[in-house]
Backbone as a printed PyTorch tensor [residue, N CA C, xyz], in Angstrom:
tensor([[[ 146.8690,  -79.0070,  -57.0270],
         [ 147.7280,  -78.7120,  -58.1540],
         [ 146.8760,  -78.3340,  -59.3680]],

        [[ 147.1660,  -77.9290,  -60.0640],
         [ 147.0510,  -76.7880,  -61.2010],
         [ 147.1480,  -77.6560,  -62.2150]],

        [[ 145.3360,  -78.4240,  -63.5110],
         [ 145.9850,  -78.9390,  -64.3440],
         [ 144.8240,  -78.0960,  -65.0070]],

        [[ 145.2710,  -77.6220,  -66.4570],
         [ 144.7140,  -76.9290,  -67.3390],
         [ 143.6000,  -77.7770,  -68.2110]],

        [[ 142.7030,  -77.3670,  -68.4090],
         [ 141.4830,  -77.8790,  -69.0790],
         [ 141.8880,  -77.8980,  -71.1900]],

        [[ 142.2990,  -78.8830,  -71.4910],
         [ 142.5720,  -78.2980,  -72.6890],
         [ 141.3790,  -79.1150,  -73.7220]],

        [[ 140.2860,  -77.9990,  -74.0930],
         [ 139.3590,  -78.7890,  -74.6150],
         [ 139.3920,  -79.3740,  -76.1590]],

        [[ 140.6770,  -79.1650,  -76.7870],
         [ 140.9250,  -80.0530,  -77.8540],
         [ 141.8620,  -81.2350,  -77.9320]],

        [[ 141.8190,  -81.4470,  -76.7950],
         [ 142.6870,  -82.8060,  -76.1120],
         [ 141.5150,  -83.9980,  -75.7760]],

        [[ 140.2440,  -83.2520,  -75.4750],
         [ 139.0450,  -83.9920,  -74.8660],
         [ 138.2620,  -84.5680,  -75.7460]],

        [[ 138.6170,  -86.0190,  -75.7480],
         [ 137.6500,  -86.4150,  -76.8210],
         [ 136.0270,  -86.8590,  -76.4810]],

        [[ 135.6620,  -86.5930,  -75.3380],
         [ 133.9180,  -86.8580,  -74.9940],
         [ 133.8320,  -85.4020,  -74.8650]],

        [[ 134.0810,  -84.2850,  -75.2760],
         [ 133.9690,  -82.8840,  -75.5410],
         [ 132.7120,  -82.8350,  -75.9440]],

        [[ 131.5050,  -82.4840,  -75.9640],
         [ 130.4030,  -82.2530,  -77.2580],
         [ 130.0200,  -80.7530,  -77.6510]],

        [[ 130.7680,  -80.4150,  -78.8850],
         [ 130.8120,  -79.3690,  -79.3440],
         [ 129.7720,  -78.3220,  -79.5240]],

        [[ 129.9320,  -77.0190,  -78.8270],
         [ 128.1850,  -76.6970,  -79.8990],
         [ 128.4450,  -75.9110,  -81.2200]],

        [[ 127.4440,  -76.4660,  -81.8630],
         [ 127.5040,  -76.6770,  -83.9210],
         [ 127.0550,  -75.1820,  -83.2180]],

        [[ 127.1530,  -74.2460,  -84.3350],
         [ 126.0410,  -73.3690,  -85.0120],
         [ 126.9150,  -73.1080,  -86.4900]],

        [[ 125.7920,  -72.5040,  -86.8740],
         [ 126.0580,  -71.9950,  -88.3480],
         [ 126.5530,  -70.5140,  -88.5310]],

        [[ 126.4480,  -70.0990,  -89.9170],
         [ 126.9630,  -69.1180,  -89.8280],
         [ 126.2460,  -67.9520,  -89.4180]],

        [[ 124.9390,  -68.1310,  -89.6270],
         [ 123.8450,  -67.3380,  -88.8980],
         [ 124.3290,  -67.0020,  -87.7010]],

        [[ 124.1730,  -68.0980,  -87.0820],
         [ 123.9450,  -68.6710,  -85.4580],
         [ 125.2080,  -68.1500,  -85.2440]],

        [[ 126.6850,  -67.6660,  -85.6450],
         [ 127.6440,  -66.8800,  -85.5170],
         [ 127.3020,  -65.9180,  -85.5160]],

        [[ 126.8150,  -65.0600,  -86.2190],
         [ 126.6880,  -63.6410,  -86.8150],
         [ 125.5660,  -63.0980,  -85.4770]],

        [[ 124.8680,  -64.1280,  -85.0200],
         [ 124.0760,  -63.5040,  -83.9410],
         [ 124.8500,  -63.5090,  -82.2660]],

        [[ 126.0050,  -64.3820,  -82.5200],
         [ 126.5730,  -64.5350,  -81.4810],
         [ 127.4260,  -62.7990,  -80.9910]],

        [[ 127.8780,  -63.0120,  -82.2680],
         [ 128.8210,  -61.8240,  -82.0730],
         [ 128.3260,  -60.1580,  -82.9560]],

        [[ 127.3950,  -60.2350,  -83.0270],
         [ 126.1780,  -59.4540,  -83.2310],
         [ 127.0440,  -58.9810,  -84.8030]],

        [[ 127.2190,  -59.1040,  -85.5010],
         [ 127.5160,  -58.9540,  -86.9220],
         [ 126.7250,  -59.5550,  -87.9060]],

        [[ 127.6450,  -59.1620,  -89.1600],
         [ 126.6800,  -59.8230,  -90.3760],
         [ 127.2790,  -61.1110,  -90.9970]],

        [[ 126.6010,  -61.9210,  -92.0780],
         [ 127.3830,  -62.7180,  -92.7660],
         [ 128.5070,  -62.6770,  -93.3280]],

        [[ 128.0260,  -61.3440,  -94.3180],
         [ 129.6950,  -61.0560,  -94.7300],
         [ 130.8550,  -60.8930,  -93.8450]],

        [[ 130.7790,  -60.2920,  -92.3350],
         [ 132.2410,  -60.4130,  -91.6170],
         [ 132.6560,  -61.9530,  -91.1100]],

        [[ 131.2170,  -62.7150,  -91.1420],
         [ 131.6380,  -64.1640,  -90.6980],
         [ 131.5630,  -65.0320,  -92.3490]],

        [[ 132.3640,  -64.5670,  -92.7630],
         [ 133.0490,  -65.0040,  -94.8980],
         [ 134.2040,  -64.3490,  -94.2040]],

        [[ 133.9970,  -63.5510,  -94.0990],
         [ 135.7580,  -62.4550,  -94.0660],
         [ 136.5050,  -63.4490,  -93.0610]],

        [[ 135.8110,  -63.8510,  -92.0670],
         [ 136.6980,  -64.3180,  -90.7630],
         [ 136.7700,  -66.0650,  -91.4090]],

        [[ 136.2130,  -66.0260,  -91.3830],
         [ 136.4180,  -67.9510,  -92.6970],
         [ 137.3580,  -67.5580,  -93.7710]],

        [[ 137.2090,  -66.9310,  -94.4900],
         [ 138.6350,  -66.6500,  -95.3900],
         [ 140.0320,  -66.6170,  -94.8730]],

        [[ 139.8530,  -65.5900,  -93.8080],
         [ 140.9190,  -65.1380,  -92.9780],
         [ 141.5650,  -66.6740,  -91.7390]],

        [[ 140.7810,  -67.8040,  -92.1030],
         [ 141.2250,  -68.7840,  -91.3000],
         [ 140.6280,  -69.3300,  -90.1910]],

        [[ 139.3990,  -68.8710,  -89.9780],
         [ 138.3330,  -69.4470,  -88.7370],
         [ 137.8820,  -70.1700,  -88.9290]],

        [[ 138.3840,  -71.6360,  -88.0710],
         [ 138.3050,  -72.9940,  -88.2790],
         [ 136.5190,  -73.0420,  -88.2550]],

        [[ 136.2600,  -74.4100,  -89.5220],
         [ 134.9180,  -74.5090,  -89.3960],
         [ 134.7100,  -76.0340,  -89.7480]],

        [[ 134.0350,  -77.0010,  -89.0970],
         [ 133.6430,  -78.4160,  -89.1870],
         [ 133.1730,  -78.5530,  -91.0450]],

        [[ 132.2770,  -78.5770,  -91.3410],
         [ 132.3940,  -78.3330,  -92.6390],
         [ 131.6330,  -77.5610,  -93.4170]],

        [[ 131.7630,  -77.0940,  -94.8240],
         [ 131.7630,  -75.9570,  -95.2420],
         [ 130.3330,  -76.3540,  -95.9820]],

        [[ 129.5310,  -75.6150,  -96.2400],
         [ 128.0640,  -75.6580,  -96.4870],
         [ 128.1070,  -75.6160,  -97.8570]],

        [[ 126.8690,  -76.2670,  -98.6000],
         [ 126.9370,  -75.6880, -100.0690],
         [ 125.3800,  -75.3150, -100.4470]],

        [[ 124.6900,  -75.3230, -101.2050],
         [ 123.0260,  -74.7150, -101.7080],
         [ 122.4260,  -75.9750, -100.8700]],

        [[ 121.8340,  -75.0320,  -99.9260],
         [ 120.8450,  -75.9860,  -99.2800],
         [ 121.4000,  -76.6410,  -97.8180]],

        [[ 122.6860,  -76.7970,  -97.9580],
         [ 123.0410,  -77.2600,  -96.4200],
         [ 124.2100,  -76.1100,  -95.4180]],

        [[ 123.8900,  -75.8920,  -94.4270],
         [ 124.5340,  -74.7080,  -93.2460],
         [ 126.4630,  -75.2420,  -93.5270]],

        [[ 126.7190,  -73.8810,  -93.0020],
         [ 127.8780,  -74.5900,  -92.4670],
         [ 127.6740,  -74.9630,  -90.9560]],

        [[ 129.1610,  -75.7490,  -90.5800],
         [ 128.9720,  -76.5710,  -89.1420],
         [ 130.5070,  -75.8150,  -88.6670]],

        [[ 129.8550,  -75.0610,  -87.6800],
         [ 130.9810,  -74.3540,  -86.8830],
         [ 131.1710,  -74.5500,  -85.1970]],

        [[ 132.5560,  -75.3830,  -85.2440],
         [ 132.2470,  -75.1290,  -83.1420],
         [ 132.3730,  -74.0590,  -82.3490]],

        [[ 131.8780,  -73.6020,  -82.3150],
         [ 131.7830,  -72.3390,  -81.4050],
         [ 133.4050,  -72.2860,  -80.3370]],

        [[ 133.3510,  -73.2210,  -79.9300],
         [ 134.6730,  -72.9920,  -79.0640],
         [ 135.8840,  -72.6890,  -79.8970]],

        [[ 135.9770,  -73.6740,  -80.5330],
         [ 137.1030,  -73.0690,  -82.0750],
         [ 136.8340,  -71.7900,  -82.3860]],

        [[ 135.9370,  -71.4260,  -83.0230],
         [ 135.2760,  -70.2760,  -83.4250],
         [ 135.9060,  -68.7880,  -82.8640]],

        [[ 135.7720,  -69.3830,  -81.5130],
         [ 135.6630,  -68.2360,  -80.1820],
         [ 137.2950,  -68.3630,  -80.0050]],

        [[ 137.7750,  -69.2030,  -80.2110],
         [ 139.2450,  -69.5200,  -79.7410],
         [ 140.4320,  -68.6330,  -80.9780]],

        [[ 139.8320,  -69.0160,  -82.2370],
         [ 140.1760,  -68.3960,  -83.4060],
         [ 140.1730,  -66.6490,  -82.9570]],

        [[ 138.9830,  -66.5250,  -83.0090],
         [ 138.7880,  -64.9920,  -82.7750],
         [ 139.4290,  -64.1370,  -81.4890]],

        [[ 139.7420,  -64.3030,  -80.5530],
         [ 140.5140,  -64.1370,  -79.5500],
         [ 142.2550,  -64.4310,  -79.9000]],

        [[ 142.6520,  -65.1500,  -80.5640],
         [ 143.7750,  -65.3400,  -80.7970],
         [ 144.2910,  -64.4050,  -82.3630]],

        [[ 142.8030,  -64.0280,  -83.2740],
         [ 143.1520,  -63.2100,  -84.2080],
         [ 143.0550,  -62.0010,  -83.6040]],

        [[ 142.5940,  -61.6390,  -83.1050],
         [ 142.0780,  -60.5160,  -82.2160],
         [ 143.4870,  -59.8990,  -81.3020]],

        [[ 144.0890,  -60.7930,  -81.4340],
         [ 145.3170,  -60.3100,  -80.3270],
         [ 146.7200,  -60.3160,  -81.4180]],

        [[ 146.2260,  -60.4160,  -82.5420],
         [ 147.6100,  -61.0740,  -83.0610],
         [ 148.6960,  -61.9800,  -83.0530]],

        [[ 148.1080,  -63.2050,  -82.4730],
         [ 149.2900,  -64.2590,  -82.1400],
         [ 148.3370,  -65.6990,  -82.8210]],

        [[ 149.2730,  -66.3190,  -82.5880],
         [ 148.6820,  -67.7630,  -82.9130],
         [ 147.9690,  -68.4350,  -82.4300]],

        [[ 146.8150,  -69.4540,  -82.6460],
         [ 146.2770,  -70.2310,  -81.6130],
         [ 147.2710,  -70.9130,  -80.3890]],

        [[ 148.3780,  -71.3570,  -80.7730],
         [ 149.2940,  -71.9250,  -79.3110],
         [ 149.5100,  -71.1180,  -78.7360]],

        [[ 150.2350,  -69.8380,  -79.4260],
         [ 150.4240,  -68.6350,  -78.3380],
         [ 149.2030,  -68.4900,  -77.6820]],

        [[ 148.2080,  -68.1270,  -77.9780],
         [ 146.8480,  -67.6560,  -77.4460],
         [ 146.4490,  -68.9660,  -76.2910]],

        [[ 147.0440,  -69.8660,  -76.3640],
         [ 146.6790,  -70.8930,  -75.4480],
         [ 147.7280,  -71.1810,  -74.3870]],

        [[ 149.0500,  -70.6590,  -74.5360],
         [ 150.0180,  -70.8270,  -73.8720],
         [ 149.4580,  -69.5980,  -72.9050]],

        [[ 149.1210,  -68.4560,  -73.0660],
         [ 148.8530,  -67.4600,  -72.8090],
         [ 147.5100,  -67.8350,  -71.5410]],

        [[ 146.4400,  -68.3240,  -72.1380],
         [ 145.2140,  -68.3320,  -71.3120],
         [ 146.0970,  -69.4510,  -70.3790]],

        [[ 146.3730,  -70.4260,  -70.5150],
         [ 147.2320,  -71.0670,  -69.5800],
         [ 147.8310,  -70.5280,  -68.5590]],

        [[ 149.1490,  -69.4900,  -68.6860],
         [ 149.2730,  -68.9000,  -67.8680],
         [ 148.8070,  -68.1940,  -66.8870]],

        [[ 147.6780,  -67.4590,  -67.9130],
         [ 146.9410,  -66.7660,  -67.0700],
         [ 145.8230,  -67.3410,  -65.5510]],

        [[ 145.5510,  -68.3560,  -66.6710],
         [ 144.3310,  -69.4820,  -65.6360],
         [ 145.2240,  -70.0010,  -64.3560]],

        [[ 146.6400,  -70.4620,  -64.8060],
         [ 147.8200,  -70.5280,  -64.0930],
         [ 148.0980,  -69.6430,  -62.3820]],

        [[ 148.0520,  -68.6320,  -62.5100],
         [ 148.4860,  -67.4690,  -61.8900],
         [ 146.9580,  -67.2670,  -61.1660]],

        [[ 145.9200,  -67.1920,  -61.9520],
         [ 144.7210,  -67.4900,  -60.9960],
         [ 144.8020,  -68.5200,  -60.3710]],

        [[ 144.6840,  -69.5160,  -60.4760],
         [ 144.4420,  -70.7840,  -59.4000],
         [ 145.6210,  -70.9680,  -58.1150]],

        [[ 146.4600,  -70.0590,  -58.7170],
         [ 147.3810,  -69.9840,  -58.1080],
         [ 147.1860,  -68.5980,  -56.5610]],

        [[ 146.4680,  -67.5150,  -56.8220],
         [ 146.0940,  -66.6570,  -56.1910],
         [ 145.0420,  -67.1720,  -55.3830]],

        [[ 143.9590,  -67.8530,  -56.1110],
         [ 142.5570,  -68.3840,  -54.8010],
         [ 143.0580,  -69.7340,  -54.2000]],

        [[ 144.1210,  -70.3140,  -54.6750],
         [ 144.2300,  -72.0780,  -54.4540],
         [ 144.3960,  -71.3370,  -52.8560]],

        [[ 144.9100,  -70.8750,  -52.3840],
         [ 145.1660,  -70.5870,  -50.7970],
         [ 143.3250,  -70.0970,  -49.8290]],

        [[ 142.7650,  -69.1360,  -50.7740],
         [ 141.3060,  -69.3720,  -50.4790],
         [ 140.7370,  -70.4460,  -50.3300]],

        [[ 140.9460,  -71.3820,  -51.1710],
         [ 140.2560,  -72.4280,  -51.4640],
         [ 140.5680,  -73.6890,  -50.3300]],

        [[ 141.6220,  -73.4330,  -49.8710],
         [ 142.1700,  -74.2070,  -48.6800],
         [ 141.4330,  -73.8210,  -47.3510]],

        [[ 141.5710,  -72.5530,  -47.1830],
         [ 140.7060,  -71.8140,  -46.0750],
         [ 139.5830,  -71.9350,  -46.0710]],

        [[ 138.8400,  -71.9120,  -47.0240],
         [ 137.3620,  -72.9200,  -46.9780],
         [ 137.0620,  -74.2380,  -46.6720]],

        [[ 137.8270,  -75.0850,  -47.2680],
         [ 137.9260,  -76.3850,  -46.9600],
         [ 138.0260,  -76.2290,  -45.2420]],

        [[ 139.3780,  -75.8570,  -45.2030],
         [ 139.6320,  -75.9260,  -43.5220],
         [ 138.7400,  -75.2600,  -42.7570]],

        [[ 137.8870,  -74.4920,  -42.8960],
         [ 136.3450,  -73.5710,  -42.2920],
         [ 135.2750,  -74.5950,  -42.1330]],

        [[ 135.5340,  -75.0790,  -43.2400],
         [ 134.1130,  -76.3870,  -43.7770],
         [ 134.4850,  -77.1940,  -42.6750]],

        [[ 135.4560,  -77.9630,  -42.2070],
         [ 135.7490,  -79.1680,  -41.5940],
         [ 135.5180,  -78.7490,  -40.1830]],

        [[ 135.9200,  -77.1520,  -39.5040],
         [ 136.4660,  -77.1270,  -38.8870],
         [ 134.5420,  -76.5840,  -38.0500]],

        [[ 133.8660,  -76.4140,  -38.9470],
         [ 132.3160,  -76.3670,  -38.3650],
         [ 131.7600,  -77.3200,  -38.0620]],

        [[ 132.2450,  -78.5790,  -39.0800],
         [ 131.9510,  -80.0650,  -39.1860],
         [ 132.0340,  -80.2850,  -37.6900]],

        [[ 133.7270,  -80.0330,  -37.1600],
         [ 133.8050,  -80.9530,  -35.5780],
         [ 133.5670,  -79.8780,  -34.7300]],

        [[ 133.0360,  -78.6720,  -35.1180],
         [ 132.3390,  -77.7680,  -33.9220],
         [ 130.4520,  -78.2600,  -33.6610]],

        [[ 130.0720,  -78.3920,  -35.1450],
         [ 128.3890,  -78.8950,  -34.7830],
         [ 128.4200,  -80.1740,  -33.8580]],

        [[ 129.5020,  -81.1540,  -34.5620],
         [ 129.7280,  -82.3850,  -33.7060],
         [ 130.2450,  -82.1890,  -31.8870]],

        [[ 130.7580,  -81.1310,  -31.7970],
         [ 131.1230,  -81.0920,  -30.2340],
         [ 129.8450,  -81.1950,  -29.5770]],

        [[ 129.1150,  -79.6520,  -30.7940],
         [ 128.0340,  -78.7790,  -29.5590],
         [ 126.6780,  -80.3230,  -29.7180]],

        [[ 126.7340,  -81.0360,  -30.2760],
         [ 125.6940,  -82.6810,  -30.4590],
         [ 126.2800,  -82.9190,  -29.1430]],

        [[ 127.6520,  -83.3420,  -29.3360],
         [ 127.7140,  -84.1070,  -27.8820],
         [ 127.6320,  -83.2430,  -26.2500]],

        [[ 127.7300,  -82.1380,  -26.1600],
         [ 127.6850,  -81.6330,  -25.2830],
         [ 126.1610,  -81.4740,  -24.9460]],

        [[ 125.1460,  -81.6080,  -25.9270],
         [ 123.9560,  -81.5280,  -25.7840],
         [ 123.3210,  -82.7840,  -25.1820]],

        [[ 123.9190,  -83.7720,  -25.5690],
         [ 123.6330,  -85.3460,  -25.4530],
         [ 124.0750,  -85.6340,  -23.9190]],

        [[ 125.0120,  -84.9340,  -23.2000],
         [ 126.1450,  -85.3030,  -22.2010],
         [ 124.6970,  -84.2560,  -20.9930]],

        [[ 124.7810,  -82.8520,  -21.5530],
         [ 123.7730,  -82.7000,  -20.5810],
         [ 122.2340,  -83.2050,  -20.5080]],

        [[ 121.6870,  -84.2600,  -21.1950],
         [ 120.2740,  -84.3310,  -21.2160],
         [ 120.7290,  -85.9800,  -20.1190]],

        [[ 121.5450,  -86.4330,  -20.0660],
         [ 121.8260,  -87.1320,  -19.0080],
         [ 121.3940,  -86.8700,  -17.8370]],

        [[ 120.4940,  -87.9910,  -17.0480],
         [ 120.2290,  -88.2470,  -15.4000],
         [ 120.9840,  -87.7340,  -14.6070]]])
């Protein structure tokens, strides 16, 4: 069964910090578009002043931008990857069975061809 990973539900999560630098190199831009995207509402841990970074989680970050990026809201944007992740697990979950059942099914074939090996080294 199909349960969705929701990583702001997870509280032993460990976030990765970067700054606003450490943004701007992520997504190969400059400072000023990562001000524009903080103005515009891109969640950030806290806000820096002379001398100290800001503290940004990247997953937020990334989650923000994908959901501004599309025009909808962060829930929409999550109801959405949901579905989607949904409908995948849903397409390989039947692969994923057929492996299992492949896996097991070599398991009691190595185990035959042991005993048939064992049965002929017999007197």
């Amino acid at each position: 069964m199909y349960e969705p990973y929701r990583w702001w539900e997870d509280r032993n999560r460990k976030p990765k910090i970067v700054n606003k630098s450490g943004m701007a190199a992520i997504f190969d831009t400059n400072l000023k578009t990562i001000d524009d995207w903080i103005r515009k509402g891109m969640p950030v841990l806290s806000k820096g002043t002379n001398g100290v970074s800001y503290s940004i989680d990247l997953t937020a970050a990334l989650e923000w931008y994908f959901a501004h990026h599309a025009g909808c809201s962060i829930a929409e944007y999550r109801r959405w990857r949901e579905e989607d992740d949904r409908k995948l697990y849903e397409e390989f979950a039947p692969i994923e069975k057929l492996r299992a059942e492949n896996t097991k099914l070599r398991k009691e074939l190595a185990a035959l061809k042991r005993r048939k090996a064992a049965r002929e080294r017999l007197p």
